[in-house]
DRENDOSE-74184 format. One record per residue (C-alpha): residue in three letters; z, y, x. Coordinates in steps of 0.05 Angstrom, whole numbers, m for minus. Example, Ala and Ser with C-alpha at 12.3 -4.5 7.8 and 13.67 -1.06 7.14 Angstrom:
# DRENDOSE-74184
> ALA|156|m90|246;
> SER|143|m21|273;
***
This chain:
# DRENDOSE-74184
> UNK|2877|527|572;
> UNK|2842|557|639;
> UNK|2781|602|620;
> UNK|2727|563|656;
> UNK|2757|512|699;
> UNK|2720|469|730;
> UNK|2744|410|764;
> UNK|2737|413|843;
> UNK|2780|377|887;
> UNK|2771|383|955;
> UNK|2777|329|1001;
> UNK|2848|298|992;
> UNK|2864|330|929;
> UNK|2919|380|908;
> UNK|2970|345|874;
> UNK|2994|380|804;
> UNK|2957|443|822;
> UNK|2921|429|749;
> UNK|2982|444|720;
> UNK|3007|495|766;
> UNK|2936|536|739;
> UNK|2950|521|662;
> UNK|3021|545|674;
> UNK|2989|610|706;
> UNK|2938|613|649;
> UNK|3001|620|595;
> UNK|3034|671|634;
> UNK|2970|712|646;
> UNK|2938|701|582;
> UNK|2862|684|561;
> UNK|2805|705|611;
> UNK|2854|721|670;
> UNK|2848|659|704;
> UNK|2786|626|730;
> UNK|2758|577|776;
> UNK|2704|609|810;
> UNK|2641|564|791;
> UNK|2597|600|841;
> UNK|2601|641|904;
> UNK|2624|712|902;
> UNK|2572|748|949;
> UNK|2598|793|1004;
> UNK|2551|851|1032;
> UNK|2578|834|1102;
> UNK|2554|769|1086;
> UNK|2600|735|1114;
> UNK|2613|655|1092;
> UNK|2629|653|1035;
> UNK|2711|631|1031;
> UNK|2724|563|981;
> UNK|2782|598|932;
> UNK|2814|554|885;
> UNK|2830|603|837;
> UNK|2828|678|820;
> UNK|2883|701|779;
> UNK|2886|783|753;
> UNK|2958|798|729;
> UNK|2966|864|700;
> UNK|3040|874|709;
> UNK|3096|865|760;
> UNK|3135|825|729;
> UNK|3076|774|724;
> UNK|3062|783|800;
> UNK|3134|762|812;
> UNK|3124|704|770;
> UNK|3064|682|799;
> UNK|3093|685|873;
> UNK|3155|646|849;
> UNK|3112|595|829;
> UNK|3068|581|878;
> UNK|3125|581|919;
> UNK|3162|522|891;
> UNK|3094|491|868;
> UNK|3086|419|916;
> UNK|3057|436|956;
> UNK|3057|512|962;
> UNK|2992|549|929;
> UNK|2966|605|979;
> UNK|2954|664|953;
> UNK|2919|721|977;
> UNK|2922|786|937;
> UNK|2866|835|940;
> UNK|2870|903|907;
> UNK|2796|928|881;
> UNK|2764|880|935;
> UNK|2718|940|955;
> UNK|2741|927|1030;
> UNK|2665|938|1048;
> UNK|2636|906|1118;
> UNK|2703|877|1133;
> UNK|2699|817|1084;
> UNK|2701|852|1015;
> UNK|2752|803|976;
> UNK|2735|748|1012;
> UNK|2804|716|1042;
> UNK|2803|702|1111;
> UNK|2796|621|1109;
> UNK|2791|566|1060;
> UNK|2841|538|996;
> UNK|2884|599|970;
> UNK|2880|628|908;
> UNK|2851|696|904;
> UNK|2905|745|865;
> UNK|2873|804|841;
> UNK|2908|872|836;
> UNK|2856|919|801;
> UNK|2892|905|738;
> UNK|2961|942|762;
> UNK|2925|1009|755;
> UNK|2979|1061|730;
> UNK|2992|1132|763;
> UNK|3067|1120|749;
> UNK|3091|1183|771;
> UNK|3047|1253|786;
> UNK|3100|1306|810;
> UNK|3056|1363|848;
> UNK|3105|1404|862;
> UNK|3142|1356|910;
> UNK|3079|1328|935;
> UNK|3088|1262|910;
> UNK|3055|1206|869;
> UNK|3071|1131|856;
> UNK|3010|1091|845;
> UNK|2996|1013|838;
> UNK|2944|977|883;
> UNK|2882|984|823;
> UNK|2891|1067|828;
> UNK|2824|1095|854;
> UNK|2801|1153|896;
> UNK|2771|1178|830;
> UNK|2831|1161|785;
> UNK|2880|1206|822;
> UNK|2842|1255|837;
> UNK|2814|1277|774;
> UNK|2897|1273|753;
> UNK|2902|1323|803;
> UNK|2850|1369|779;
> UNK|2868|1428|767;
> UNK|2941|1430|807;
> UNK|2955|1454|876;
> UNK|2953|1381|918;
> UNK|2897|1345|924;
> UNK|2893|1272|953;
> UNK|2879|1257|1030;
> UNK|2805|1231|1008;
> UNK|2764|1170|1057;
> UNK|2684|1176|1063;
> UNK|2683|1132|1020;
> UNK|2663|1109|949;
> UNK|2714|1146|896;
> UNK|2712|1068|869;
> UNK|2757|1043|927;
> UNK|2838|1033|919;
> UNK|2877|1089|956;
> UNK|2936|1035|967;
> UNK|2887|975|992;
> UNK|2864|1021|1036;
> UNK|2922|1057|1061;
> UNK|2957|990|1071;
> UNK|2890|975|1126;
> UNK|2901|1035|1163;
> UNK|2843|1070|1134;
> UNK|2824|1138|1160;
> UNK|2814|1197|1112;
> UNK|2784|1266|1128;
> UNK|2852|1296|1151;
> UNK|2889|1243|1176;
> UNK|2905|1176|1182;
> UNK|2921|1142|1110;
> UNK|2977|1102|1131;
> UNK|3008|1170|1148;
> UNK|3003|1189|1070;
> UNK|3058|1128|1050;
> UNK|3132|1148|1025;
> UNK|3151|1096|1003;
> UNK|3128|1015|989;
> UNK|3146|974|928;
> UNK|3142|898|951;
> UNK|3147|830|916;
> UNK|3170|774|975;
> UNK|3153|703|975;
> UNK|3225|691|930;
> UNK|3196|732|869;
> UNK|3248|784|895;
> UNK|3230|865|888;
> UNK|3240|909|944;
> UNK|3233|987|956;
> UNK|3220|1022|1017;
> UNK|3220|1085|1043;
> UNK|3221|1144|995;
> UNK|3224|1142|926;
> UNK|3229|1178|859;
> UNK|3305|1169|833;
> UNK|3332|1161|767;
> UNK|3320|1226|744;
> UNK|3251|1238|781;
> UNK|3272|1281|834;
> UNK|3225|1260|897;
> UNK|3224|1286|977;
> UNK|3158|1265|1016;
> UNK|3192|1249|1064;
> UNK|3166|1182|1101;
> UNK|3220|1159|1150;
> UNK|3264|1103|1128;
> UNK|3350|1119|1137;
> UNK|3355|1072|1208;
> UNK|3304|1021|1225;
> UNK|3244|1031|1188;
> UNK|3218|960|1148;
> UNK|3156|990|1117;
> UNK|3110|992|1174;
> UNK|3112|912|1166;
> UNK|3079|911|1108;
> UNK|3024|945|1132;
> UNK|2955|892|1147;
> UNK|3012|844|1135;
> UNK|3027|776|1092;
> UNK|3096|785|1085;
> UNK|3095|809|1017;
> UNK|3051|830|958;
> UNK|3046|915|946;
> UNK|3053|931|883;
> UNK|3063|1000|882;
> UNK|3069|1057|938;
> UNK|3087|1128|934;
> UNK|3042|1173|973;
> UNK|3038|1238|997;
> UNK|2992|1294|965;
> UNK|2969|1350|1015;
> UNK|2963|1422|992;
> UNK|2903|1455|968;
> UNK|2877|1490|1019;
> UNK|2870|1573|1003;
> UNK|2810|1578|1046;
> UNK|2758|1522|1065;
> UNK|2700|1533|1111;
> UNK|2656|1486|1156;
> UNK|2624|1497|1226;
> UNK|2567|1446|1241;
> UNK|2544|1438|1313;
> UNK|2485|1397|1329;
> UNK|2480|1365|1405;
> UNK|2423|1330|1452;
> UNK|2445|1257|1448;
> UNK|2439|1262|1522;
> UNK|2487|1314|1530;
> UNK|2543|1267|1491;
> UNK|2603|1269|1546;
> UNK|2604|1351|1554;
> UNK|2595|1362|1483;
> UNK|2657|1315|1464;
> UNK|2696|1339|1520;
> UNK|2687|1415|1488;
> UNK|2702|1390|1422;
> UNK|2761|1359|1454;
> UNK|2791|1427|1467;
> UNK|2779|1463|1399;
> UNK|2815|1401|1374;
> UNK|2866|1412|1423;
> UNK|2875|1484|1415;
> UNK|2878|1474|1326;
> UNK|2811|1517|1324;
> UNK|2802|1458|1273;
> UNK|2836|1414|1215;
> UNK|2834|1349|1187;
> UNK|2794|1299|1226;
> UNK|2726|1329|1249;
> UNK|2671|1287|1243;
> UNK|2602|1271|1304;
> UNK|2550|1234|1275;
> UNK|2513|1203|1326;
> UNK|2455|1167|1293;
> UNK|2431|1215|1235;
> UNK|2386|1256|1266;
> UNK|2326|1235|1327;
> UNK|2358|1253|1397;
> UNK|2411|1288|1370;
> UNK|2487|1286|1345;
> UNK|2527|1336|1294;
> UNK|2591|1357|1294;
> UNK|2623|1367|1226;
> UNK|2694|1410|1242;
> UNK|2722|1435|1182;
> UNK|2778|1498|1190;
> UNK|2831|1513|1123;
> UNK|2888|1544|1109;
> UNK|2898|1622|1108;
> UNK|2841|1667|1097;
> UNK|2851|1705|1152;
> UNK|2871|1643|1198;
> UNK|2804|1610|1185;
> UNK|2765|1673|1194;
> UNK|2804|1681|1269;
> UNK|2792|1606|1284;
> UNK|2718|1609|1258;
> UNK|2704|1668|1299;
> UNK|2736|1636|1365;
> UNK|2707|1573|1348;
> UNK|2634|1605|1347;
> UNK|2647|1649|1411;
> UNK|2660|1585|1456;
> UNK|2602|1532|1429;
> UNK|2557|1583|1441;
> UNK|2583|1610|1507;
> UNK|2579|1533|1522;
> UNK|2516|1522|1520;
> UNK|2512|1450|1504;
> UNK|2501|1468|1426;
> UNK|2425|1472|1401;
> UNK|2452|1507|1339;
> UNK|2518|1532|1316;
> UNK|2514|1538|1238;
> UNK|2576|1566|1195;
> UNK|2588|1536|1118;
> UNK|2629|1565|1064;
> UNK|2628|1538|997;
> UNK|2602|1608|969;
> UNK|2530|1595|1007;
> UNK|2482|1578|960;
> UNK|2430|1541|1005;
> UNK|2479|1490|1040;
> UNK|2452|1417|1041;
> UNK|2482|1357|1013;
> UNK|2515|1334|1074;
> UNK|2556|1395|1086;
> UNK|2568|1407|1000;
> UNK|2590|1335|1011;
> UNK|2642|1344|1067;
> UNK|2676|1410|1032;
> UNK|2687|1373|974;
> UNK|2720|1316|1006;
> UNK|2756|1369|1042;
> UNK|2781|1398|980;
> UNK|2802|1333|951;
> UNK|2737|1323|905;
> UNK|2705|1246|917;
> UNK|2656|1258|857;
> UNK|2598|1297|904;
> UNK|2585|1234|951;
> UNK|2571|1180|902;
> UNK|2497|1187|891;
> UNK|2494|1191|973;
> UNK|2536|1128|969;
> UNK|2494|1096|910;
> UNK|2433|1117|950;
> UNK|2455|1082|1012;
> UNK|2472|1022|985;
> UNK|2419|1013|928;
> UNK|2473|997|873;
> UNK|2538|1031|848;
> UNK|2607|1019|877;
> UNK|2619|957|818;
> UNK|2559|916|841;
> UNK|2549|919|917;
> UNK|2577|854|938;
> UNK|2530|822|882;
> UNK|2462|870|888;
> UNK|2466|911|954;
> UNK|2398|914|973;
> UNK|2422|897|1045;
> UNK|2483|877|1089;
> UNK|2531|918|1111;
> UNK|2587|906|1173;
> UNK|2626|953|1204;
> UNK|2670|951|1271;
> UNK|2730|992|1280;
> UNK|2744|1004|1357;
> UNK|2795|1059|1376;
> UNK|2769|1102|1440;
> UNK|2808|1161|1476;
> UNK|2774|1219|1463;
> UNK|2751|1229|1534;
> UNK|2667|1249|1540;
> UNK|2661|1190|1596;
> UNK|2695|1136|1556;
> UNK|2660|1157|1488;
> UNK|2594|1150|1526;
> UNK|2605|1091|1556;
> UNK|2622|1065|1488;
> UNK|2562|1090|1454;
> UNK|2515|1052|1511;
> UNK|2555|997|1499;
> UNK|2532|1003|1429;
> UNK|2455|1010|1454;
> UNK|2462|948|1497;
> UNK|2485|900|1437;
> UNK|2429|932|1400;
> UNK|2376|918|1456;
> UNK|2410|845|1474;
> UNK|2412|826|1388;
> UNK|2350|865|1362;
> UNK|2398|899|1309;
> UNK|2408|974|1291;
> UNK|2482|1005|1297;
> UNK|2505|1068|1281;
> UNK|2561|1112|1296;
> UNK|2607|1157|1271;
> UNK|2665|1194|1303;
> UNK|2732|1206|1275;
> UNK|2772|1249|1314;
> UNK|2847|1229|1305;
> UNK|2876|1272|1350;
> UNK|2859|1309|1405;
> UNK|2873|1235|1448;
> UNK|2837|1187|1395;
> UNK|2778|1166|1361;
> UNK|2759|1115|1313;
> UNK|2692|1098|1340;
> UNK|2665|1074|1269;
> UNK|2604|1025|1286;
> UNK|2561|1004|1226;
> UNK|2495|967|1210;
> UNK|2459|960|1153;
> UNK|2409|904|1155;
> UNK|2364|857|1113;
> UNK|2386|796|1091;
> UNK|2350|749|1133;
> UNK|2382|788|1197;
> UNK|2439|771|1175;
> UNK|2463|725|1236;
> UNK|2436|773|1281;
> UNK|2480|821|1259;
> UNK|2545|773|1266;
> UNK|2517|760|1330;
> UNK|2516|833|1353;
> UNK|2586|839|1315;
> UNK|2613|780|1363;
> UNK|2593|813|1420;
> UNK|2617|883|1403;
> UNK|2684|853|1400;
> UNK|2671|822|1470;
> UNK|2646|889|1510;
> UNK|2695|932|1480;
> UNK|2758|887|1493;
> UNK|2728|876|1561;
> UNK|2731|957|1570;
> UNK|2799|961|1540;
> UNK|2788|978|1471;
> UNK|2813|949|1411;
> UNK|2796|949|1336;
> UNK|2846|978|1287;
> UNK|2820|938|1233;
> UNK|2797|871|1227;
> UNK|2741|831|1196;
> UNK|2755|760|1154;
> UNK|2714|733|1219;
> UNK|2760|760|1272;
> UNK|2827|758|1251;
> UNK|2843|708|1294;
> UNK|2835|746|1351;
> UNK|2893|782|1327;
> UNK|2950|757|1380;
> UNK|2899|759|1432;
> UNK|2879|833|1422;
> UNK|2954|850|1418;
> UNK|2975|821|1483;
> UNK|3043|806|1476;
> UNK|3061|742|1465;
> UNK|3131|747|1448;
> UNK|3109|795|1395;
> UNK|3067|744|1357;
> UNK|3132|699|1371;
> UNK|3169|750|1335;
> UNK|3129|762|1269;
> UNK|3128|686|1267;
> UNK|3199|679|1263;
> UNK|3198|747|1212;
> UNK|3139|709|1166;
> UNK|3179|640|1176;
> UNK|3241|685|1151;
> UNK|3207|726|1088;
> UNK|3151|670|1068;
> UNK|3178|606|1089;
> UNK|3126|568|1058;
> UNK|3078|615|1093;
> UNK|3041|632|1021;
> UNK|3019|703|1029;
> UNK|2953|722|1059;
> UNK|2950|664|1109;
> UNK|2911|683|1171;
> UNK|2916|761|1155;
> UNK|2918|796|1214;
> UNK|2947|737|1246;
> UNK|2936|689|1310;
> UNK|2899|631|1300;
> UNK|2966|583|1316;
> UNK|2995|620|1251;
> UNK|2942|611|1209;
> UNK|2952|532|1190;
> UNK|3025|528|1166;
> UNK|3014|508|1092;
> UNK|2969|447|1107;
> UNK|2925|458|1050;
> UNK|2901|523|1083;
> UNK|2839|517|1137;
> UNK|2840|562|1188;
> UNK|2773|616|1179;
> UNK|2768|615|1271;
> UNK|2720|556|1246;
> UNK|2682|608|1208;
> UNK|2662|657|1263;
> UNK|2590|656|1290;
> UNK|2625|682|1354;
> UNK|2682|653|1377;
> UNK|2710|699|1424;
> UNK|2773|719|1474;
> UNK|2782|784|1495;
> UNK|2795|796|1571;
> UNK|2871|810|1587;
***
């Protein structure tokens, strides 16, 4: 029997998908199948998706069995697997349209192999922040931590693009473990062999497959190896504080220390924390006597610049340092513990209950902007003028990538009944910032259609068609993920989620 099913059919029926369930309910066992008899609340509050189904396996093998099924099942049965859901102001685990069945993967939640020495571990998709790094407690690598809850999946995450405090998080992959449409299991990249023995090494032997499994439906993750970084010997942070005004020379001069590796990591401008102000968070590691050097020269040139109000230096050995900066050295040194009462503060709940109880919504736009001080203040008064034109608040946060990129991280947190105000002003940030030339790296259940658009290339989305027709023929897996809109309708009991939108946009070019 299927643990609370309740009949719902939507219009024109699914024939034999009944049975299809009980047959999933058998494999999976009792209370890992359910009908959803209610909506599942989203803090972006976005619509709320009609799933037909949400199955939790807890092993591989039963994820390959599921996939084969609804694969041969008449017709095909969507699914769309989620890892701990916790994909926060881009959806949550909300699929992107109507009619699949949500597969859960918080269940598939081993460390399966810890080697520190090489650097390496193999996790599944339910692994969080938390789990592997209290493993690592205590060893010399630590794990390329995200701002944040320690409650989030590393792999969900990774497989997004997320950014962490040093670097990019798809950077951190060796190596992918992937289920395709046919039940078959395939691993990528590198991985540990028969005896253990691993290299973090994360360039495939000739043309490299992994990379299309990232924001991709062309297979289920089951398990990745990742990359651990080295403790650091030394850990210090400089924090620079900046009149708001003063926003293009300032980034332009962190520009250069970024440049010139007066910094690690990914150094972090908060734009919106304090009244008329911004602060730069760079954080310097490694040798003790490299970090004093690039401390020192880091120092001598914001003050000689003049554009700093105050130029404050951190070490973990101060005793008065506030929570922000005790919070950023612990990320720094792989700890995710420290930030979640901040995070439980923001939010009103902890990490388990925000889509349910969040005192308010949360969305989040994901732009990528050169680090250049004209074109990051052009796109923070591009910010301002959504927030005048939509009565919203948005805040931002910088993430320098490289010396060449930021991710412009745009946020608002809002009361419920501005909710549509809020997808409003989210509409029309994708609008202004396309029109300037900017693109999102990540994408919200609203916007993935915009996907082809925002890439450009035509015979690109003619080419992942023909590789999705090729790996999913049935087109089962994740319909309308970062997809086009003219991919999103192949299995005909699948609706398209461009209906969805409150702003229906195309980006110039």
């Amino acid at each position: 029997m299927v643990d609370q099913v309740v009949e719902r059919r939507p219009e024109g029926g699914w024939d034999g998908f009944d049975g299809w369930l009980a047959a999933q309910s058998a494999l999976l066992g009792p209370g890992r199948v359910r009908l959803p008899d209610e909506p599942r609340g989203n803090i972006g509050m976005f619509a709320s998706r009609r799933v037909r189904a949400v199955l939790r396996p807890t092993g591989v093998d039963q994820v390959q069995q599921i996939v084969v099924a609804a694969t041969r099942a008449d017709p095909p049965v969507p699914l769309y697997p989620v890892s701990t859901g916790r994909n926060w102001g881009l959806g949550s685990r909300e699929p992107v349209g109507d009619g699949a069945v949500l597969l859960e993967l918080a269940d598939l939640d081993r460390i399966r192999h810890l080697d520190p020495s090489a650097g390496v571990a193999v996790i599944e998709p339910g692994v969080t922040q938390a789990r592997l790094a209290a493993r690592l407690d205590g060893t010399p690598r630590m794990l390329n931590l995200t701002s944040s809850s320690a409650h989030t999946s590393v792999l969900g995450n990774a497989l997004d693009r997320g950014v962490g405090v040093r670097r990019q998080r798809c950077d951190d992959l060796l190596g992918l473990e992937v289920v395709l449409a046919d039940g078959s299991l395939m691993r990528l990249g590198s991985w540990p062999d028969s005896r253990g023995r691993a290299v973090a090494y994360r360039h495939e032997l000739g043309p490299a497959l992994m990379p299309l499994f990232a924001q991709s439906g062309l297979g289920v993750i089951t398990a990745a190896a990742v990359h651990l970084l080295p403790r650091p010997e030394t850990l210090r942070v400089i924090r620079l504080a900046f009149p708001r005004g003063r926003l293009r020379e300032a980034m332009d001069e962190l520009r250069t220390y970024h440049a010139q590796r007066l910094v690690t990591g990914v150094p972090k401008v908060y734009l919106d924390t304090t009244p008329g102000h911004g602060e730069a968070f760079c954080c310097l590691d490694g040798d003790a006597d490299l970090v004093t050097a690039s401390q020192a020269a880091l120092c001598r040139r914001a003050l000689a610049s003049g554009l700093f109000t105050w130029v404050k230096q951190v070490d973990p050995a101060d005793v008065d340092v506030d929570r922000a900066v005790t919070t950023t050295l612990a990320r720094h040194s792989g700890d995710p513990s420290l930030g979640e009462d901040a995070f439980e503060a923001s939010f009103g709940t902890p990490a388990d209950r925000v889509d349910r109880d969040g005192e308010h919504g949360f969305l989040m736009f994901l732009p990528l902007v050169p680090f250049d001080g004209a074109a990051l203040d052009h796109a923070y008064a591009l910010v301002r003028q959504v927030q005048a034109d939509t009565g919203t608040i948005w805040r931002v946060t910088l993430n320098a990538l490289s010396p060449d990129l930021v991710d412009f991280v745009t946020w608002a947190s809002f009361p419920r009944e501005h909710a549509p105000a809020a997808h409003r002003a989210l509409g029309l940030l994708h609008e202004r910032f396309a029109e300037a030339g900017w693109r999102p790296y990540r994408l919200d259940i609203d916007h993935m259609h915009l996907t082809g658009a925002l890439n450009g290339c035509t015979r690109r989305e003619q080419l992942m068609d023909r590789l999705k027709d090729l790996l999913d023929p049935a087109h089962i897996l994740s319909p309308g993920r970062y997809e086009s809109a003219a991919g999103n309708l192949a299995t005909g009991c699948y609706e398209s989620a461009a209906r969805n939108s409150i702003t229906d946009i195309t980006p110039a070019g």
